[in-house]
Backbone bond lengths (Angstrom), bond angles and torsions (degrees), N, CA, C in turn:
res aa  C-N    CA-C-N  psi(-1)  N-CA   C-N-CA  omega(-1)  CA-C   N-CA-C  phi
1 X - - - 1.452 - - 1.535 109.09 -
2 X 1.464 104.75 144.86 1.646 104.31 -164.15 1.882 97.16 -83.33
3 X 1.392 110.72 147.69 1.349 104.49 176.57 1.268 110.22 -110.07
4 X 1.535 117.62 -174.10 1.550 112.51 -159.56 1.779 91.34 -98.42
5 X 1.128 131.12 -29.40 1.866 122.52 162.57 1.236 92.78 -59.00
6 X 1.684 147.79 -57.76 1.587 114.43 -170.84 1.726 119.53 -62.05
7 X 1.493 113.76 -31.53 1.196 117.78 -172.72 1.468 114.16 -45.94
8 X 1.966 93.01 -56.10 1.716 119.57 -156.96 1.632 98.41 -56.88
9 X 1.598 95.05 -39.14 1.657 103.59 -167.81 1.308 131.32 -57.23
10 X 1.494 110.48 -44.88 1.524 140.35 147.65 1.398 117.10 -29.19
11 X 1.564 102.16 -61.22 1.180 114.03 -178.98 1.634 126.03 -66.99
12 X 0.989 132.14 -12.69 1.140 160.39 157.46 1.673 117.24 -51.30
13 X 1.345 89.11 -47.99 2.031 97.88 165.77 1.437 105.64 -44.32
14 X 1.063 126.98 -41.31 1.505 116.97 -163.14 1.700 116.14 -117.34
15 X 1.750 90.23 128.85 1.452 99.03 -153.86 1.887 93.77 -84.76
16 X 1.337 93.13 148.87 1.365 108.98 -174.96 1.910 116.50 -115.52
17 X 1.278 122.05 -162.70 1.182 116.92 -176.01 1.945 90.24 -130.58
18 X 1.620 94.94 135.39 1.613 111.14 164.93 1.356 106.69 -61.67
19 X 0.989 112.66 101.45 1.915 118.33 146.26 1.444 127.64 -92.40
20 X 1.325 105.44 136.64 1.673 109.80 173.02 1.167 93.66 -117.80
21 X 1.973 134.72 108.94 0.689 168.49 127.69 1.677 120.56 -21.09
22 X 1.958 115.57 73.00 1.735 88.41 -153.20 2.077 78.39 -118.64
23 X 1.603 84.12 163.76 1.422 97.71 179.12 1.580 96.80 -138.70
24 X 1.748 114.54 -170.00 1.581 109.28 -169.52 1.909 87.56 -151.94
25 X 1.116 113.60 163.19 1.759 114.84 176.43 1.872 101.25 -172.37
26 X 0.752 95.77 -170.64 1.495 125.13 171.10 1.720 112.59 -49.34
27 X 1.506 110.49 -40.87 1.765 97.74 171.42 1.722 95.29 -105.04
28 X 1.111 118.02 18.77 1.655 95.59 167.74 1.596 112.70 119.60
29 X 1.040 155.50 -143.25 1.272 167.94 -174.80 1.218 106.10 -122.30
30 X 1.335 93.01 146.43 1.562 111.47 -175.46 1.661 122.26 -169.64
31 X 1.244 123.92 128.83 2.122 150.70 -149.05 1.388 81.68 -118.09
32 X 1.643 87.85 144.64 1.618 115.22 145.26 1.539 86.56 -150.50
33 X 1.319 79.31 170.18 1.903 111.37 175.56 1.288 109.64 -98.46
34 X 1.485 125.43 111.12 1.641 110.36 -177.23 1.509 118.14 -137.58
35 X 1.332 106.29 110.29 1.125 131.59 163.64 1.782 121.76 6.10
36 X 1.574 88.01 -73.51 1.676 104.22 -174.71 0.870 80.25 -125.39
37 X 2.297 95.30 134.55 1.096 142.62 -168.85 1.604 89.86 -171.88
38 X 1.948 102.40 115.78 1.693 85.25 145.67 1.593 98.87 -161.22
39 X 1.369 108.64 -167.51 1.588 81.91 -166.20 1.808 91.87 -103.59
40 X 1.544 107.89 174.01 1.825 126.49 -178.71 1.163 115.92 -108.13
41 X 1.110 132.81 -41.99 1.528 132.08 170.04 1.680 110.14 -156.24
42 X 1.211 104.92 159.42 1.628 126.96 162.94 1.303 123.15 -79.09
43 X 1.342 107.78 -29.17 1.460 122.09 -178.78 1.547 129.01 -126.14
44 X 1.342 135.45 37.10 1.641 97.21 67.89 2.207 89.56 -105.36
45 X 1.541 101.08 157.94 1.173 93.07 168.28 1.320 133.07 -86.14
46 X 1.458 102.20 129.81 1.629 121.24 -177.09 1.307 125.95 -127.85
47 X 1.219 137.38 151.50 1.256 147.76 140.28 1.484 135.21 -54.56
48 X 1.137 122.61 150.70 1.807 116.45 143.76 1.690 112.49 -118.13
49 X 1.236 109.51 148.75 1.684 90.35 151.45 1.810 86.26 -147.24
50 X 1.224 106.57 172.06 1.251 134.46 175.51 1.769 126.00 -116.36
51 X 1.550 99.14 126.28 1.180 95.41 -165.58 1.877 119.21 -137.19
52 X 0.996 106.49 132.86 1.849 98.67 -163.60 1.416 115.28 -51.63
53 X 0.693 138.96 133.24 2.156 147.07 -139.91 1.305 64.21 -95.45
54 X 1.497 162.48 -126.33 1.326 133.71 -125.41 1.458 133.60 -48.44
55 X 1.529 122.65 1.79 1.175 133.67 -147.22 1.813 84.44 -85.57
56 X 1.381 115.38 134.46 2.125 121.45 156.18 1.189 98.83 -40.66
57 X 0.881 119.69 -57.46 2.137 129.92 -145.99 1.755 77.38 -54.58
58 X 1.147 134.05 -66.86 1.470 149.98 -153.34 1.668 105.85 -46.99
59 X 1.520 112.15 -72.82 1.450 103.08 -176.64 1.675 110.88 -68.58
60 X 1.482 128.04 -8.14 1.737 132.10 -179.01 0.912 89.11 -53.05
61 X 2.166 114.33 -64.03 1.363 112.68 -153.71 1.630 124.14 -50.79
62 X 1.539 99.06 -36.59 1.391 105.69 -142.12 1.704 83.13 -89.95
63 X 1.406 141.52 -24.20 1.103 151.76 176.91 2.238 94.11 -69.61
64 X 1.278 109.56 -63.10 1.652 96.27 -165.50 1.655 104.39 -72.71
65 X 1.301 122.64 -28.65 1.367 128.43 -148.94 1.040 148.15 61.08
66 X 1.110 116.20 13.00 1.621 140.73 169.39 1.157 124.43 -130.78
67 X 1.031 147.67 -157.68 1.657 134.51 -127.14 1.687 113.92 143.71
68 X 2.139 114.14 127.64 1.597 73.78 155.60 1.250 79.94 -135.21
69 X 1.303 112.83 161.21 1.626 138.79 -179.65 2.091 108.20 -103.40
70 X 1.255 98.30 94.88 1.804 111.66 -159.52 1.540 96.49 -97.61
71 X 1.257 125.53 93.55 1.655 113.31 -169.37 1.768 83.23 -73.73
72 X 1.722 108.69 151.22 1.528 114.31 174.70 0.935 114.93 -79.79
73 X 1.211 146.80 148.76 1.472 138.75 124.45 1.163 129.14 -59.55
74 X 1.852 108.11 158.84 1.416 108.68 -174.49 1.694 122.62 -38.85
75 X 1.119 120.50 -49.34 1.333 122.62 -173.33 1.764 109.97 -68.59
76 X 1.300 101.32 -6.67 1.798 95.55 172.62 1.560 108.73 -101.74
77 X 1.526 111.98 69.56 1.913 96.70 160.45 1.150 112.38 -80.26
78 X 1.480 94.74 -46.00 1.579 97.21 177.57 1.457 145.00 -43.98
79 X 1.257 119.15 -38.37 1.829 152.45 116.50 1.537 92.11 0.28
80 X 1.621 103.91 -77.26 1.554 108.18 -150.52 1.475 109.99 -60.45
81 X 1.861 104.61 -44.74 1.547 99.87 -174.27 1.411 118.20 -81.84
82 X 1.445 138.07 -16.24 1.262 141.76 163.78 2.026 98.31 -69.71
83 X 1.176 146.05 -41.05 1.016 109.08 177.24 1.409 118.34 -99.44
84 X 1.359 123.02 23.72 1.692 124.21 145.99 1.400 102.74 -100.83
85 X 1.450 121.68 33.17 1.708 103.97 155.16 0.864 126.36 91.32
86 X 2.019 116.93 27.45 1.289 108.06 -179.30 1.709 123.03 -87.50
87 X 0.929 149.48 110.60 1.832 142.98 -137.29 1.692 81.16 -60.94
88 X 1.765 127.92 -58.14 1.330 104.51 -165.81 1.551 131.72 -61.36
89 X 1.606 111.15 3.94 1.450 86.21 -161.15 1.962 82.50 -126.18
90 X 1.818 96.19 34.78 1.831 77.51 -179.84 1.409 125.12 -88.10
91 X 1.249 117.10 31.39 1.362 122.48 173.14 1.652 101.78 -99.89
92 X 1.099 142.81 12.83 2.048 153.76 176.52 1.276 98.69 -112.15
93 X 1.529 120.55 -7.22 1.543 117.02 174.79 2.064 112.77 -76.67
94 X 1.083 91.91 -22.25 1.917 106.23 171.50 1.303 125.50 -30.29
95 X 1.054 117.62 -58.51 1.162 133.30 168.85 1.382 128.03 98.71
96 X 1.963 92.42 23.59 1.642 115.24 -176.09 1.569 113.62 -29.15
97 X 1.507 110.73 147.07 1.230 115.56 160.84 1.284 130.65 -52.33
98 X 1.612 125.51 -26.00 1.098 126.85 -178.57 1.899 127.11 -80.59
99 X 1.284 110.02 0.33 1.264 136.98 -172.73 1.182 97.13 -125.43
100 X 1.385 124.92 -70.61 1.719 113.35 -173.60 1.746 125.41 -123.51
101 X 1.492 110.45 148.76 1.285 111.19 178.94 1.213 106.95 -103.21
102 X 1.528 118.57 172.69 1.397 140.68 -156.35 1.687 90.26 -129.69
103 X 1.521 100.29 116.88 1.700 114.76 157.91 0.923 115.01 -64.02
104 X 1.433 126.88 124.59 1.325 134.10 -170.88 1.551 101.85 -63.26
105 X 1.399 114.40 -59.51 1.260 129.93 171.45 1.743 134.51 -36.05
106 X 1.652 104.45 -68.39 1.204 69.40 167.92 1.807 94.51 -137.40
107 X 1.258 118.87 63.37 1.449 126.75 143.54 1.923 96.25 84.73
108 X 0.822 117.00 27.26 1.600 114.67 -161.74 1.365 106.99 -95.93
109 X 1.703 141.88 117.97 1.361 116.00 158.62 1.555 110.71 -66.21
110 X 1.518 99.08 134.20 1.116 125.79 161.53 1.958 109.33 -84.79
111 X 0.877 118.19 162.87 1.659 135.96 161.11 1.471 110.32 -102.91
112 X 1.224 94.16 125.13 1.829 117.03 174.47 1.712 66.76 -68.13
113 X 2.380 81.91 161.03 1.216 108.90 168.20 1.765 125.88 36.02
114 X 1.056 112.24 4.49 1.830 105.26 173.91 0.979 97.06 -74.09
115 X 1.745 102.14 144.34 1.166 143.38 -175.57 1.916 99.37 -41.47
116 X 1.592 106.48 -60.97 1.717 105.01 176.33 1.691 80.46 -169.29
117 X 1.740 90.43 130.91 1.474 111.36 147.00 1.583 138.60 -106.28
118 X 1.443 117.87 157.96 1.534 98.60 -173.25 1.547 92.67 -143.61
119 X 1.479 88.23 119.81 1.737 102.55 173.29 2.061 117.10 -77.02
120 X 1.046 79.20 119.85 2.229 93.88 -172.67 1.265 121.45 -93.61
121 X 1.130 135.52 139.33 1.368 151.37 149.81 1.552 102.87 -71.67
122 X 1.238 106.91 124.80 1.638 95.98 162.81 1.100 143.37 -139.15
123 X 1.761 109.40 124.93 1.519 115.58 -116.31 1.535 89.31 -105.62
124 X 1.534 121.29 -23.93 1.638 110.09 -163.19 1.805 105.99 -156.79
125 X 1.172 96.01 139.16 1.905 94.99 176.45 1.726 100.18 -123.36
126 X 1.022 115.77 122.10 1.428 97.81 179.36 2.079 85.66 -126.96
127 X 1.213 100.16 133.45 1.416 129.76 156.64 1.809 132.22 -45.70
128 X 1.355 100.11 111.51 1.754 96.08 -169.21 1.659 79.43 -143.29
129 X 1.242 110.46 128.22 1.702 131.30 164.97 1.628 103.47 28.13
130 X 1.220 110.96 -110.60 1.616 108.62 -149.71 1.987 99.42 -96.75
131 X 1.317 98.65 17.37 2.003 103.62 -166.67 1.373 100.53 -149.65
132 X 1.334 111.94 154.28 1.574 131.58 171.10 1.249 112.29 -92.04
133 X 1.487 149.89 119.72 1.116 126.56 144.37 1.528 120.50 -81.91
134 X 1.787 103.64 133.24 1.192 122.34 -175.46 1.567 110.70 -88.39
135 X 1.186 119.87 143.64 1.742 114.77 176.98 1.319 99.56 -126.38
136 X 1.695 106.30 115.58 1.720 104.86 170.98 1.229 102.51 -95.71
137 X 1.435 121.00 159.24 1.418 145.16 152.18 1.872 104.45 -72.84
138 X 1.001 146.20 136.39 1.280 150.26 166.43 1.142 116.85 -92.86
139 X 1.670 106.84 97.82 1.595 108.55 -169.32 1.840 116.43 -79.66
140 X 1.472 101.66 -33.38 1.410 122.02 177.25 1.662 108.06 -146.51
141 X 1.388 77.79 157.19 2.319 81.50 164.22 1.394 93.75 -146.91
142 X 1.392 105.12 177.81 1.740 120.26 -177.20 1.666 82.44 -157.81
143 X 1.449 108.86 149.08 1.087 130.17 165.85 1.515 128.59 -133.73
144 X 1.296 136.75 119.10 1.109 137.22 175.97 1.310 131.91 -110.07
145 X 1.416 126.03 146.06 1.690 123.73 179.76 1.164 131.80 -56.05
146 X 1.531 101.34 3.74 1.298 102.62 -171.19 2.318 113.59 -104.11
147 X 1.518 90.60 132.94 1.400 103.96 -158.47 1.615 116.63 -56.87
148 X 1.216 103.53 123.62 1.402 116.51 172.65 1.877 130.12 -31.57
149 X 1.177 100.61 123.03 1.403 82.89 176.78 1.729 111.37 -82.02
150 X 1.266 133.58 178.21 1.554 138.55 172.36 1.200 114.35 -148.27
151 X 1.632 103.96 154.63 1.488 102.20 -170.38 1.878 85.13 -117.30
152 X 1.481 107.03 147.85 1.750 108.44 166.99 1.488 102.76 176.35
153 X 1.307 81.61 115.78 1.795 93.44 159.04 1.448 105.67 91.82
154 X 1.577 106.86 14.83 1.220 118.73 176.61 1.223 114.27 98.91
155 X 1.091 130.44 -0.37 1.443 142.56 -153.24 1.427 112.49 -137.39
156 X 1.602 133.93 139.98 1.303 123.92 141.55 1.210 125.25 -45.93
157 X 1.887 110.69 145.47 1.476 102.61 -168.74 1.750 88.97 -150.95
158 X 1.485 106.93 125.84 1.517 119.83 -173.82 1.941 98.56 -86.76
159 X 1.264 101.44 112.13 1.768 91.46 170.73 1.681 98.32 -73.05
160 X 1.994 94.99 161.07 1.531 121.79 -172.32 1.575 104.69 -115.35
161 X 1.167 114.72 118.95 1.810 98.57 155.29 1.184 119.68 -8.21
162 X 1.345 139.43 177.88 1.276 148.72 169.95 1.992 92.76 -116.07
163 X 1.181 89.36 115.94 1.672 100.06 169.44 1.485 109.53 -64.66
164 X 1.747 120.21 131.43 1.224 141.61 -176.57 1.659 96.69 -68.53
């Protein structure tokens, strides 16, 4: 029987994109760092991400209904590991002006400089073992030149040009 260290381990082969996952409610704004993120269709465009059924971020969402999905850029690890919970870096959990802006619209921190964010409607959570999958609607995106951060192999991982 396959175990969840062979699964995780496997799973690990494949490099993914840093998301900071932020929503807004009644006590204020609030990030996580989440793993799985990818997108569901083009038509209409949507997201998924997945999120641990005990996780805060989880009942905000499903309480505000919106969502934005901020892939990081390289220069945000720090970002990444203070909002998966690192005790040293919980003073970047704030949500200073100088790192993040406020959607006029519908109250969302956004991330200065991320790579690309996408503001969500969120239309469905359906339940699988120890996580929720969330389904956004994609109300907007923004994209910027600036290079993606990645997670693989357990590790942050800066992509390179492709050498000519």
């Amino acid at each position: 029987m396959l175990t969840s260290t062979e699964f995780i381990s496997a799973m690990r082969k494949a490099p993914t994109p840093v998301s900071i996952v932020t929503t807004s409610g009644e006590h204020g704004p609030h990030g996580a760092t989440v793993s799985a993120v990818c997108s569901l269709t083009a038509t209409p465009p949507a997201v998924l991400i997945c999120l641990n059924k005990n996780s805060r971020i989880l009942g905000m969402i499903e309480e505000h209904g919106v969502y934005c999905v901020n892939f990081a850029a390289q220069n945000h690890i720090d970002m990444a590991l203070a909002f998966a919970g690192d005790p040293a870096l919980a003073e970047l959990r704030t949500f200073s002006e100088d790192v993040w802006d406020m959607d006029e619209h519908t109250h969302l921190p956004v991330l200065k400089g991320a790579s690309a964010i996408f503001t969500c409607l969120h239309i469905q959570t359906v339940p699988f073992g120890s996580h929720r999958i969330l389904i956004g609607k994609v109300e907007r995106v923004e994209a910027s030149d600036n290079p993606p951060l990645a997670y693989w192999d357990g590790g942050f991982q800066w992509l390179q040009e492709p050498q000519a």
